[in-house]
Biotite code that builds the C-alpha atoms (Angstrom):
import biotite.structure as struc

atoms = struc.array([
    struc.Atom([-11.554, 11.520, -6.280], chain_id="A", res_id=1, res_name="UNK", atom_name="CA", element="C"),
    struc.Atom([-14.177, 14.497, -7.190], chain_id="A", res_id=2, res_name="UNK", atom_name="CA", element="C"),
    struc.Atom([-15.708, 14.260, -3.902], chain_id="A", res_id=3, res_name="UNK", atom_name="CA", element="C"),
    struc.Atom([-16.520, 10.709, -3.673], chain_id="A", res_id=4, res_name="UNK", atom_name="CA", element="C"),
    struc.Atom([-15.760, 9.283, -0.150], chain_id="A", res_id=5, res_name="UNK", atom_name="CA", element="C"),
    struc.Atom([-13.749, 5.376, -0.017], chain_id="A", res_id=6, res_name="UNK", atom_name="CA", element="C"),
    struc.Atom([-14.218, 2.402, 1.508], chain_id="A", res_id=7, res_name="UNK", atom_name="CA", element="C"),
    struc.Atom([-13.260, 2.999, 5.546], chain_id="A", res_id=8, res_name="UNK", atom_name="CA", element="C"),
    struc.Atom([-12.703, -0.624, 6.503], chain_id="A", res_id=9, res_name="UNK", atom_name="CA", element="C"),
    struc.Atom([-9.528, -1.185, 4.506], chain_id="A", res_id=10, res_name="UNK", atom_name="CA", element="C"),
    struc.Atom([-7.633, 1.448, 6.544], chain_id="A", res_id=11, res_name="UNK", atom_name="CA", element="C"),
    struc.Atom([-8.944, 0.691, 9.404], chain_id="A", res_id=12, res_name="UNK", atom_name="CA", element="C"),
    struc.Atom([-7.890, -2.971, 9.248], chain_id="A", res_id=13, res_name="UNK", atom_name="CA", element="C"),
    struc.Atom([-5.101, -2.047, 7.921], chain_id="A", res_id=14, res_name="UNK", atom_name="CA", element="C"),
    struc.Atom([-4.441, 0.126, 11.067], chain_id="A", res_id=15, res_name="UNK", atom_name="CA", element="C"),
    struc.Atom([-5.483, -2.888, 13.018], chain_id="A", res_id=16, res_name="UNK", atom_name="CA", element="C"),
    struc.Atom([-3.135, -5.332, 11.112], chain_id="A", res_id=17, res_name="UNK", atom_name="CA", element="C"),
    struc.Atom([0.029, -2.651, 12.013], chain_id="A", res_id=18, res_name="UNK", atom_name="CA", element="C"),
    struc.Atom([-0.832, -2.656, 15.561], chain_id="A", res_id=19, res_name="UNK", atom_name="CA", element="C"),
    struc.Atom([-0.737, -6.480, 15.904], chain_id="A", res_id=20, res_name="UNK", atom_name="CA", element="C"),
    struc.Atom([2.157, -6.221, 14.414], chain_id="A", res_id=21, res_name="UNK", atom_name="CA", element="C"),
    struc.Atom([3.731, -3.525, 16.723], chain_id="A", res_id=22, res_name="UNK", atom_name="CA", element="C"),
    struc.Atom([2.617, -5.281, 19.655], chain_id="A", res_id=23, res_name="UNK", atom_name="CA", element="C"),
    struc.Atom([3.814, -8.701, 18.735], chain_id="A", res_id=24, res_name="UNK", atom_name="CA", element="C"),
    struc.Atom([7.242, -6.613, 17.981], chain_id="A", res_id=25, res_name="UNK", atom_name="CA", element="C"),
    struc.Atom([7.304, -5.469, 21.638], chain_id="A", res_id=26, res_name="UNK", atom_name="CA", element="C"),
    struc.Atom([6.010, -7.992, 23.631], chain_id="A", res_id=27, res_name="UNK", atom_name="CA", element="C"),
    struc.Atom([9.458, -10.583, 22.472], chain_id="A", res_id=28, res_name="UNK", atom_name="CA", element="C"),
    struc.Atom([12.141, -11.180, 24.783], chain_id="A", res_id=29, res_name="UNK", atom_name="CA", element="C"),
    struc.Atom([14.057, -9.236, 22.653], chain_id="A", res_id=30, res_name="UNK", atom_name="CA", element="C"),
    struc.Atom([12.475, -6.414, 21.465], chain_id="A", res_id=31, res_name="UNK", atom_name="CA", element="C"),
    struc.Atom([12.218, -6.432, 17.369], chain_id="A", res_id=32, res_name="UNK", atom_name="CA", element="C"),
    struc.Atom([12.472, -2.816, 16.705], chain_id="A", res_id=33, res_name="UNK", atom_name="CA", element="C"),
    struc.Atom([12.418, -2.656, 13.046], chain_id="A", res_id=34, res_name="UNK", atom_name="CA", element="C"),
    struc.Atom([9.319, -4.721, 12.738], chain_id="A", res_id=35, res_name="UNK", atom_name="CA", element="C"),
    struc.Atom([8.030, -2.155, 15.110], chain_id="A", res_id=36, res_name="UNK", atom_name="CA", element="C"),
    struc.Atom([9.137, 0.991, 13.699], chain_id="A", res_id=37, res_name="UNK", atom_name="CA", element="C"),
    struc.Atom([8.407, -0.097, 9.985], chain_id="A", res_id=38, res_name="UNK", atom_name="CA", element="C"),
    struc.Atom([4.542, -0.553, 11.502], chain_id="A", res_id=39, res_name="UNK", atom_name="CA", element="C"),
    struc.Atom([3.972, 2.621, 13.544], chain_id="A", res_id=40, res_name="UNK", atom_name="CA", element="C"),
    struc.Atom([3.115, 4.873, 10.257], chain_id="A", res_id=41, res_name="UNK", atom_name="CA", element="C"),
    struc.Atom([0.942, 1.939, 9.289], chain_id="A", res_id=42, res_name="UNK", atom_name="CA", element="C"),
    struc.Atom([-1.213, 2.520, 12.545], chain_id="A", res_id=43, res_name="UNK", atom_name="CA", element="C"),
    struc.Atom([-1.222, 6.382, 11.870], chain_id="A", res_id=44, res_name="UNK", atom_name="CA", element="C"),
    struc.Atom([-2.078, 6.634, 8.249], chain_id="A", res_id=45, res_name="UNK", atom_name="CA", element="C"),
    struc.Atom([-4.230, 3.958, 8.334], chain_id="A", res_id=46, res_name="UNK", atom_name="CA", element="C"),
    struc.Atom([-6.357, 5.847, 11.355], chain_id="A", res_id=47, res_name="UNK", atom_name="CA", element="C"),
    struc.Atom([-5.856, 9.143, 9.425], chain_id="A", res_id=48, res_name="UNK", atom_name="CA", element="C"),
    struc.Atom([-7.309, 7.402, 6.036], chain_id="A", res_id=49, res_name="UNK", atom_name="CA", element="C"),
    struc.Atom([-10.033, 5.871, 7.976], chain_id="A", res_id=50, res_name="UNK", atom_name="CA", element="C"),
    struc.Atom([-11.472, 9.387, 9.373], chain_id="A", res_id=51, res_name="UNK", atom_name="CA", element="C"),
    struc.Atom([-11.095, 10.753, 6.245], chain_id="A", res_id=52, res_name="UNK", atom_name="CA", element="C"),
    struc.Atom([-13.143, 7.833, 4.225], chain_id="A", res_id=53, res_name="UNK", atom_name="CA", element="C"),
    struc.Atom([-16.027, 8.464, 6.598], chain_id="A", res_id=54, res_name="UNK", atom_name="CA", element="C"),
    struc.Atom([-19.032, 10.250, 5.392], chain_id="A", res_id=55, res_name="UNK", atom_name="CA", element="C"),
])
């Protein structure tokens, strides 16, 4: 990327989007834990991208 910084919101509503996601996946009768463990690396890359997009 020679040192030019990205766009932060994507990731972080990315991040967002996989945390609905995770806590729609918990809060069923019957927990869905795919959904839930498919999303978890969404939350943390997504945060990870985020701080690193900032200027």
């Amino acid at each position: 990327m020679h040192g030019q910084y990205g766009n932060p919101m994507q990731p972080l509503v990315a991040s967002i989007n996989s945390s609905f996601w995770c806590n729609y996946a918990l809060l069923q009768k019957y927990k869905d834990w795919p959904v839930f463990i498919a999303n978890v690396p969404g939350i943390i890359f997504g945060l990870i991208t985020f701080v690193t997009a900032l200027h």
